[in-house]
C-alpha positions in Angstrom: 16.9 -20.8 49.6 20.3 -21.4 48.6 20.3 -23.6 45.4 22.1 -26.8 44.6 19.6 -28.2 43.0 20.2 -32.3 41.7 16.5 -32.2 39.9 15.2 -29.7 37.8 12.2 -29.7 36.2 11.5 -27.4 32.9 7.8 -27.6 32.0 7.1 -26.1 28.5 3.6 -27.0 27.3 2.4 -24.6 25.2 3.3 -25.5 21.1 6.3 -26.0 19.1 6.9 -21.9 18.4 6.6 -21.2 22.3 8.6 -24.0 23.1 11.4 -23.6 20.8 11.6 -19.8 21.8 12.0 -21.8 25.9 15.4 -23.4 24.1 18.0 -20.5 25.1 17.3 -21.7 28.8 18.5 -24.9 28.6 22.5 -23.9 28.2 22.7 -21.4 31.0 20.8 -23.6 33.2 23.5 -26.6 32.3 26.6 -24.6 33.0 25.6 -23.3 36.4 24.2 -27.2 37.4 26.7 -29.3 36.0 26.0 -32.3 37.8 21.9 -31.5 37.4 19.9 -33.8 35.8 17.5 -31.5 33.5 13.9 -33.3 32.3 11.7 -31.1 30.2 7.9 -31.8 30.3 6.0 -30.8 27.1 2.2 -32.1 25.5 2.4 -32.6 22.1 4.6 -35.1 20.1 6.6 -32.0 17.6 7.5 -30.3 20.8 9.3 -33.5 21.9 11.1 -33.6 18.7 12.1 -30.1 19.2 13.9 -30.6 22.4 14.9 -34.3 22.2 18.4 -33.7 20.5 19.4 -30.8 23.0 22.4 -31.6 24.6 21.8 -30.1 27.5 18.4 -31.8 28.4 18.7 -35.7 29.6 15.5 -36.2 29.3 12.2 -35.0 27.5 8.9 -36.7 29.2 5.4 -36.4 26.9 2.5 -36.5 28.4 -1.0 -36.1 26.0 -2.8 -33.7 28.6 -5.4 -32.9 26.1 -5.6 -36.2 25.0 -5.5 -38.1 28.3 -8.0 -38.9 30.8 -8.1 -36.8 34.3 -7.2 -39.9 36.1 -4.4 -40.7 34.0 -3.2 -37.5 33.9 -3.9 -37.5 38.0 -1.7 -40.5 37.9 1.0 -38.8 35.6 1.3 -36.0 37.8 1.7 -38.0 41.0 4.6 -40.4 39.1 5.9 -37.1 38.2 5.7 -35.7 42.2 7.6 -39.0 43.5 11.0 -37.9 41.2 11.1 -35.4 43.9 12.4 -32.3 41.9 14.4 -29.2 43.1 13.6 -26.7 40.8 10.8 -26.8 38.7 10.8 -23.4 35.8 7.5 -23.1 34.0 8.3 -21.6 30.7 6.7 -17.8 29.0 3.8 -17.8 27.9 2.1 -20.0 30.2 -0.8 -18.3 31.8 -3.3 -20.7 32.2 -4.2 -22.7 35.7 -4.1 -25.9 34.6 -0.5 -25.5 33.9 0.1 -23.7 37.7 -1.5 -26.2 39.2 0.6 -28.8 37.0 3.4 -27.5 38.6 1.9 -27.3 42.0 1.1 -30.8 42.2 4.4 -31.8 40.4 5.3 -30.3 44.0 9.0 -29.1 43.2 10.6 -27.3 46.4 11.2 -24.4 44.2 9.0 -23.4 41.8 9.8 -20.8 38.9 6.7 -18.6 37.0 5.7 -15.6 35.5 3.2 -13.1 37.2 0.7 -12.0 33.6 -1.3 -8.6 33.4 -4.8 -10.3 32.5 -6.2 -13.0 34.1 -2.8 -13.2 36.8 -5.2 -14.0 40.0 -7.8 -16.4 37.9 -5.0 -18.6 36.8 -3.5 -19.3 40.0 -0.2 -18.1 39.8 0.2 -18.0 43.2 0.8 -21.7 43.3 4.2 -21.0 42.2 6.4 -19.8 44.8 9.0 -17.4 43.4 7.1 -15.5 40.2 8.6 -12.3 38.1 6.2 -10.4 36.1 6.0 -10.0 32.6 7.0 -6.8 30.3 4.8 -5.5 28.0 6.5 -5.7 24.2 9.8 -7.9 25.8 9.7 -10.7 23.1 9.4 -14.5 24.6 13.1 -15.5 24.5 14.0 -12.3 26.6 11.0 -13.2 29.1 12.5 -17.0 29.7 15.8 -16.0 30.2 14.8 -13.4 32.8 13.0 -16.0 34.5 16.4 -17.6 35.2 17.3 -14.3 37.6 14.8 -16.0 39.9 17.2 -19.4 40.6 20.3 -16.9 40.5 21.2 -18.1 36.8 23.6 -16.3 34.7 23.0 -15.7 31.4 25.5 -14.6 28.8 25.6 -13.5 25.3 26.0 -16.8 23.5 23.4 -18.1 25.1 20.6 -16.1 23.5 20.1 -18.4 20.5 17.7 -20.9 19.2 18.3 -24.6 19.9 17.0 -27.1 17.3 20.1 -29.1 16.4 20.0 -31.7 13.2 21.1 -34.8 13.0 22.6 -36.5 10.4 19.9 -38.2 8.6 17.7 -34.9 9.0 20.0 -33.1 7.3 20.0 -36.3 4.4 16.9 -35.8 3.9 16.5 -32.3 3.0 19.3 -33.1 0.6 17.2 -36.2 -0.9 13.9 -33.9 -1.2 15.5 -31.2 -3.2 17.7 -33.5 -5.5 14.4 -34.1 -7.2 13.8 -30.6 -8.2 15.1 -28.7 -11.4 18.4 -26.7 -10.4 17.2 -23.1 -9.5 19.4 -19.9 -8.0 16.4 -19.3 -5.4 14.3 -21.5 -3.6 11.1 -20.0 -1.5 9.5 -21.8 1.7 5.9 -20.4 2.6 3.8 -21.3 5.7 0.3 -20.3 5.1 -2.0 -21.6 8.1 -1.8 -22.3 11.9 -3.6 -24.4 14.8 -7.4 -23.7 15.1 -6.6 -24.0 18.9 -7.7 -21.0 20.3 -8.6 -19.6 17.1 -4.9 -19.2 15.9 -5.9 -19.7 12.6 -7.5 -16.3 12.6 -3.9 -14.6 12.6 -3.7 -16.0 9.2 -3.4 -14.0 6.2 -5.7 -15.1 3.7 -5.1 -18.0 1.6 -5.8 -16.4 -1.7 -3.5 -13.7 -1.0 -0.9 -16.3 -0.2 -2.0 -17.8 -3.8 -1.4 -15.0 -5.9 2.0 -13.8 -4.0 3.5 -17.3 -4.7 2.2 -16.9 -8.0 3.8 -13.5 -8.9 7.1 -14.8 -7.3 6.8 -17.6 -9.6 6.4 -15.4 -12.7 9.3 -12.4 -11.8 11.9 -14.3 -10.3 13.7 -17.7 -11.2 12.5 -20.0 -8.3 11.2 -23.0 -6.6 8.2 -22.2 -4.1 8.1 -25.1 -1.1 4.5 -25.2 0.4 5.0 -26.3 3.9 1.9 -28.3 5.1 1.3 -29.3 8.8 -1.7 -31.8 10.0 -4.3 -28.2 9.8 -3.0 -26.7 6.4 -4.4 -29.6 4.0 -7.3 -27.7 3.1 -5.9 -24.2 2.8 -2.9 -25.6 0.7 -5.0 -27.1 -1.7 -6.9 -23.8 -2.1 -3.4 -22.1 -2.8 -2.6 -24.7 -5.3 -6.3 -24.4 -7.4 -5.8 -20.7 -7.5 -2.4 -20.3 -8.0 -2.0 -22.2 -11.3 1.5 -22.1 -10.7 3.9 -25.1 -10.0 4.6 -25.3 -6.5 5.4 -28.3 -4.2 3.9 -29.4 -1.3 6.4 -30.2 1.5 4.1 -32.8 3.6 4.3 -35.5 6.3 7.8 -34.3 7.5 9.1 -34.1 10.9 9.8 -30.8 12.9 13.2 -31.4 12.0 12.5 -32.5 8.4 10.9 -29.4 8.2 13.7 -27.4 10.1 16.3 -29.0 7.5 14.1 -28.0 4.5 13.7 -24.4 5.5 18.1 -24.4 6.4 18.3 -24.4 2.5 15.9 -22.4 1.6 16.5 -18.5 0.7 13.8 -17.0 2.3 10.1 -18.1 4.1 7.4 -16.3 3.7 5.4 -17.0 6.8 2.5 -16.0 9.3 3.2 -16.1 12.7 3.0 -19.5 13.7 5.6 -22.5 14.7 7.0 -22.7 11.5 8.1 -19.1 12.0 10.2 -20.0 14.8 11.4 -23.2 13.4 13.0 -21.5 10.4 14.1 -19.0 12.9 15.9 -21.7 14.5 17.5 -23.1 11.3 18.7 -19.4 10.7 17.0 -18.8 7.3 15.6 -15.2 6.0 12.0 -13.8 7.3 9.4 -12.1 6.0 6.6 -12.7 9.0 3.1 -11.4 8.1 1.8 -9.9 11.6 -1.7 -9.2 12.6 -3.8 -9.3 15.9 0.0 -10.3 17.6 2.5 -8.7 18.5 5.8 -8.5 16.7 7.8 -6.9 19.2 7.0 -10.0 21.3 6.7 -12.7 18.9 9.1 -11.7 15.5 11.6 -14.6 14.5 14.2 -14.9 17.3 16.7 -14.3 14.4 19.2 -11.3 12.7 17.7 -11.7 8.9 14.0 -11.0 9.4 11.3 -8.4 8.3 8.0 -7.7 9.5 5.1 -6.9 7.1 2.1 -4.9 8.8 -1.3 -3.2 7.9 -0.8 -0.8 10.6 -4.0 -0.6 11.8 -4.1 1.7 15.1 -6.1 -1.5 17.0 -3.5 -3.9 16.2 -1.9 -5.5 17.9 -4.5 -6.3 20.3 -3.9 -10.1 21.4 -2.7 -10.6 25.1 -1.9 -14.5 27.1 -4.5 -15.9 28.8 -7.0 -19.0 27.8 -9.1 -17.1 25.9 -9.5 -17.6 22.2 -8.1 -15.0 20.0 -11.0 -12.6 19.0 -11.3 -9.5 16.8 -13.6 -6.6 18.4 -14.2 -5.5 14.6 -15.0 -9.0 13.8 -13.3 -8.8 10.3 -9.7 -9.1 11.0 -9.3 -6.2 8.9 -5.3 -6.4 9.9 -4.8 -9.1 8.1 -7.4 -8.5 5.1 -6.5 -5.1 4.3 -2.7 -6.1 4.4 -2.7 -6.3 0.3 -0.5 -8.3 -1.8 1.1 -5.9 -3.3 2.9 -4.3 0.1 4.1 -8.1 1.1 5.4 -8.6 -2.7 7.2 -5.5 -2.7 8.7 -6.8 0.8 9.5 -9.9 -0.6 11.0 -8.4 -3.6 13.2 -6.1 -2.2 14.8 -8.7 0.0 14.8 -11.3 -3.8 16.6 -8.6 -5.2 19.7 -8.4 -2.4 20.8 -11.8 -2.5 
């Protein structure tokens, strides 16, 4: 099919880490349509915040899947089959069936996937009519650019970046939070929880270990500590701050982009993989990433200054795509509890002590 398409479609509904990692395709697909109008479909409200300042998107549609009854949703997805799209790309990772058969009844004349190594044939990915299949250990920005080969998309250097521009009054904001603090050389973000969905919260490191690095920061080196708190971290931040005993303020009820503008000032984020990650990724601030059950190669912060922290257990990492919940076959998670506080300070430290 020779393209020329006047409709495309980029459906990106997995979170806000997954879908700001779908942001590189956005320019290349631009350049070589011009004259395309580009709508990207995501699920949840941060996600729409991600993409909504993109300049090369016109328009980002929301639509509360989980949240939403099947016959709204039916009705949705039929609205959504009369704009009569061209090219429909359904963004890495995204190996479930409901989201195939999304984009199957969407009904796009061409239709843009991955093919997945578990759970490929369950998940219907033959409803999608030109697939690639993924590579083991590629990371998720590499795997949404290749799927652009399939529509004939060229992709060039510049456009393998993060998009998550700021506007203006984001940007006044961070500048109004941190003009209430004292005036320190070095100012630490940590991100110590994640979505229960699908058990993602048991890729955390534990909360008390995140306590007692913040307060050991707190006690060595001359800095602020910012204690980033999405709707699931109430309760694990208020454990940090009973065991710490250490000032340390709570950055709460902010926007993705809030957020994003918060972590552009800060001098590090100490972090476990989970959106935030890829958020400060995208505002191109210094990593340290605590990995466990996932896999770095595939999932480390799309960004130069970054450093990965490990227990190195031979079974990890051990999580693959697919609807299942993320499980441990030891049942203790032992890659995340054995990872001591002393090996992510030293990390932590060395990279202090360079700036």
């Amino acid at each position: 099919m020779k393209l020329a398409p006047e409709k495309i479609l980029v459906i990106s509904l997995p979170g806000i880490g997954d879908t700001i990692n779908s942001t590189p395709v956005y320019r290349p697909l631009s350049r070589a349509y011009p004259e395309a109008h580009i709508t990207a479909l995501v699920m949840y409200g941060p996600c729409k915040e991600v993409l909504e300042t993109n300049p090369h998107i016109n328009e980002v549609i929301l639509w509360e899947f989980l949240k939403r009854s099947k016959s709204a949703t039916l009705g949705f997805i039929l609205e959504m089959r009369r704009k009569r799209f061209d090219l429909s790309i359904t963004c890495y990772p995204a190996n479930r069936k409901e989201y195939n058969l999304a984009s199957f009844l969407i009904g796009a004349r061409l239709r843009l996937a991955h093919q997945y190594s578990h759970m490929n044939i369950q998940n219907l990915f033959f409803l999608n009519n030109r697939t690639i299949m993924e590579r083991s250990g590629l990371h998720n920005v590499e795997e949404n650019l290749r799927i652009l080969e399939l529509a004939g998309v060229p992709v060039r250097e510049e456009d393998r970046v993060l998009s998550l521009p700021l506007p203006p009054e984001d940007e006044a904001f961070a500048r109004e939070f941190l003009s209430g603090l004292p005036s320190r050389p070095l100012l630490i973000g940590m991100h110590a929880w994640s979505t229960t969905l699908k058990e993602m919260h048991r890729k955390c490191w534990p909360a008390d270990n995140f306590a007692d690095l913040a307060a050991r920061l707190k006690r060595d080196f001359d800095c602020e500590v910012l204690l980033f708190q999405g709707p699931h971290d109430e309760e694990t931040n208020r454990r940090i701050l009973d065991r710490c005993q250490a000032p340390l303020r709570v950055v709460r009820n902010t926007t993705v982009r809030q957020s994003a503008a918060l972590l552009k000032k800060c001098d590090l984020f100490i972090t476990n993989d989970a959106g935030p990650m890829h958020i400060a990724a995208a505002a191109g601030t210094r990593i340290v990433a605590i990995f466990g059950p996932t896999d770095p190669g595939e999932l480390h912060p799309w960004t130069r200054d970054f450093r990965i922290v490990r227990a190195g257990l031979e079974c990890s990492p051990c999580f693959y795509y697919s609807p299942r919940p993320l499980e441990c076959e030891r049942k203790d998670f032992a890659c995340l509890t054995q990872l001591s506080v002393d090996k992510v300070y030293n990390e932590v430290a060395d990279v202090l002590k360079s700036l």
